[in-house]
N, C-alpha and C positions, 0 to 999 in steps of 0.2 A: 494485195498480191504477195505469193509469199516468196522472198528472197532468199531463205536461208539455201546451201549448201546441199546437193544431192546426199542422205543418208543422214544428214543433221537428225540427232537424238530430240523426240520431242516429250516430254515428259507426259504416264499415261496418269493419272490420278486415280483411275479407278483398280489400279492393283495395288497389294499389301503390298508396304516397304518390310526388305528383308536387312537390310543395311543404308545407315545414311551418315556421310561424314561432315560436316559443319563446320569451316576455318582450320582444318584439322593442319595441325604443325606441326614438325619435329626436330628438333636442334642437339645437335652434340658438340663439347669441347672435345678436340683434339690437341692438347698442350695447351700451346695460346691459338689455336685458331679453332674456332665458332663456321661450325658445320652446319648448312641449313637446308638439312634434307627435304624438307616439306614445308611447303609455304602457302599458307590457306588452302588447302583444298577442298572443293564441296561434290559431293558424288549421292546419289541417289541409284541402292540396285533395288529392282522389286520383282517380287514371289515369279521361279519359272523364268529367269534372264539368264541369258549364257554369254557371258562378257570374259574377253579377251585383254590384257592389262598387259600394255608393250611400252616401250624404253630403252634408250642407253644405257651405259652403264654411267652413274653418278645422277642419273634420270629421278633419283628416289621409289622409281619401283620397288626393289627389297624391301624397304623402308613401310612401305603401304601395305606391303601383305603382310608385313607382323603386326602392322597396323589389324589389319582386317582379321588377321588371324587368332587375337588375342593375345599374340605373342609380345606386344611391348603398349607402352601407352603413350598419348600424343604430349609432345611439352606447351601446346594450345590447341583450343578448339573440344570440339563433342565428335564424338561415334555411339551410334546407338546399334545394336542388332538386336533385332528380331523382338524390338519396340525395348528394350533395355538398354540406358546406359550405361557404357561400361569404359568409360575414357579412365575413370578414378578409381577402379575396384582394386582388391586387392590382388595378390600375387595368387593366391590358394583360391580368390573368385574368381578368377582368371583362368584359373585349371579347371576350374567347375564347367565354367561356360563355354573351352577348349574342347571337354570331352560331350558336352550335351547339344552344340549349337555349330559346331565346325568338323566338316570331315577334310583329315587334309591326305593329301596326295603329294608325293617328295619325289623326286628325281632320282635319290638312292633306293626305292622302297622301303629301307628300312623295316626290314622283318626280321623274328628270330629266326635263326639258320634252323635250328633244332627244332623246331613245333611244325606241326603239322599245318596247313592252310588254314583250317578249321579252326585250329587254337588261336594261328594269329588275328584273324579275324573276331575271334570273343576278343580278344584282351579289353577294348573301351568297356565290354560288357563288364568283363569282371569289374574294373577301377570303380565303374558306375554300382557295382551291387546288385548284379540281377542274379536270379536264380539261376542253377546250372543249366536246367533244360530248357530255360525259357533262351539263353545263351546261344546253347549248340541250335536250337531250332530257325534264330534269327540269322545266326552265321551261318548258317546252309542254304537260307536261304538266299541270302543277299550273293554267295559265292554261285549262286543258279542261275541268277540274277546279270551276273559277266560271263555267265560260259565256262563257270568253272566245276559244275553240280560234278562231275566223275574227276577231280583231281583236288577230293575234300581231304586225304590222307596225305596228300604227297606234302612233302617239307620243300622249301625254297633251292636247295641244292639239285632239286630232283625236276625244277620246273626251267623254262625256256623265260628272257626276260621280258617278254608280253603276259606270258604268264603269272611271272611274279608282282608287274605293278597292275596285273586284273586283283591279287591277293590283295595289293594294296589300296584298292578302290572299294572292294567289298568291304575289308575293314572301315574305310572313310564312311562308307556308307551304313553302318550295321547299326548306328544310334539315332537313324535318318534324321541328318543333320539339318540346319536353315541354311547352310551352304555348304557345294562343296567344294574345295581350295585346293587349285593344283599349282602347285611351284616346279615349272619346268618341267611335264609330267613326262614327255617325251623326251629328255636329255642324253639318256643311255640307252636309247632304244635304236634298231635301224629305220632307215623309211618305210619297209613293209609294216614294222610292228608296231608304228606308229602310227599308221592310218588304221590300223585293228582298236589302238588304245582310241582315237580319236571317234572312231565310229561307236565304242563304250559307251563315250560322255554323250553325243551323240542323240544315246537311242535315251539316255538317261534323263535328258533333258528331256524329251518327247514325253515323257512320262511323270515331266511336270518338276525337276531337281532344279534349283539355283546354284548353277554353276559360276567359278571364276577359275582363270586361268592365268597364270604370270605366264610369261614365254617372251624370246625375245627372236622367235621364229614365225614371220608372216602368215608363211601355208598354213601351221597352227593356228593360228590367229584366226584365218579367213574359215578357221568351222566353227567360230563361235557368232551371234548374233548381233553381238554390240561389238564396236572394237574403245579403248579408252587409251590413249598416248601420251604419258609421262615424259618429261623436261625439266630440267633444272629445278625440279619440285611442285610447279605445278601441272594441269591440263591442260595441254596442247593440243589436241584434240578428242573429242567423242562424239564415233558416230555407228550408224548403223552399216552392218554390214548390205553391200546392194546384191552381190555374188557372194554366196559359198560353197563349202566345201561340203557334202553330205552324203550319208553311208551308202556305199552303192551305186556311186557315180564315180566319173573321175573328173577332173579337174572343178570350175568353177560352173555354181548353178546361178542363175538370175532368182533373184527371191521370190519374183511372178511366178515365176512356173512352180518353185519351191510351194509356194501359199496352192495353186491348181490344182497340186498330188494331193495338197493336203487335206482341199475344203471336198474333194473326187473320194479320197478315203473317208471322209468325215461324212459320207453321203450313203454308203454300202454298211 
């Protein structure tokens, strides 16, 4: 009989691992006192997961996603992405694998004010060495791709702020990364433009993207698949979402009916 937990994560084996962490640690001194952000952690995402990563603050959240993001490296334990270990790389392989394997999404967008949509969306290209046209052709695309195909000229000054973190999703997406990583994606947004940005990830995921999202906002939360709940550095829980949120509804779906539409479209 099985006991676990309505929504308990059951691991599937037969999907590619896209990330997996193993005892993953992280410790800082602060003067004399010994900071212990992360304490063993073990997480398994795989290929097509759209996982939700929630917490307090002092939860070690931040901590995890520069973990995941390639931004810092663990003081114990492995991290692999996308079958590569990269707990011990260096700083400069660490930028490699920042621009080839992680699309990230920021809460500032951080875009150039003065470039065009278009440009900021090459820039991974440029860093990485592609040819020009091969460039403008992927970043037009991926900019079609949000809704953004007739506001390929316009510069950041000149867009609305759904607008501009869609600029910032095309770029995350222009290297099609093995994940894409949103840090608070919805921070500076209002609630209209953030159930726009949400149905984004959304339709992105349907189309098969490994999504992760920090957030330390529920409703957020409840439109990703998995949810994972950080504590005092480790997991406190991870489960499945049983209700969400999804483009085109309003409030919460039962994932029965969710799976109905979908196996009903999967049939036509």
């Amino acid at each position: 009989m099985d006991e676990r937990e309505p929504g308990t994560r059951v691991e599937d084996e037969s999907r590619r691992t896209v990330m997996e962490a193993a005892g993953l640690s992280k410790t800082y001194q602060l003067g004399s006192e010994t900071v212990r952000a992360l304490r063993g952690v073990n997480l398994r995402i795989c290929e097509g997961e759209y996982v939700a990563i929630m917490g307090p603050s002092g939860s070690g959240k931040s901590t995890f996603m520069n973990m995941v993001g390639c931004l810092d490296t663990p003081t114990a334990g492995s991290y692999e992405l996308n079958g590569q270990n990269v707990s011990r790389l260096s700083e400069s392989q660490l930028a490699r694998i920042r621009n080839r394997e992680i699309g990230f999404v920021f809460q500032t967008f951080n875009l150039l004010a003065r470039a065009s949509s278009l440009h900021n969306v090459e820039l991974p290209l440029i860093y990485a060495g592609a040819p020009a046209s091969e460039r403008k052709r992927r970043a037009r695309e991926k900019l079609e791709m949000v809704g953004l195909g007739d506001r390929i000229g316009h510069k950041p000054p000149e867009l609305s702020g759904g607008q501009r973190q869609r600029v910032a999703v095309a770029r995350a997406l222009v290297n099609n990364p093995a994940i894409l990583l949103a840090d608070e994606p919805t921070g500076n947004l209002d609630s209209k433009t953030s159930v726009e940005i949400m149905e984004v990830f959304g339709r992105l995921n349907e189309q098969g993207q490994t999504i992760v999202v920090v957030t330390h906002e529920h409703d957020i939360a409840e439109y990703a698949k998995r949810q994972i709940h950080l504590r005092d550095g480790v997991i406190e829980r991870d489960f499945m979402n049983q209700e969400r949120r999804i483009p085109g509804r309003e409030g919460l779906v039962p994932i029965a009916e969710i799976e109905q539409v979908a196996a009903a479209a999967g049939e036509h």
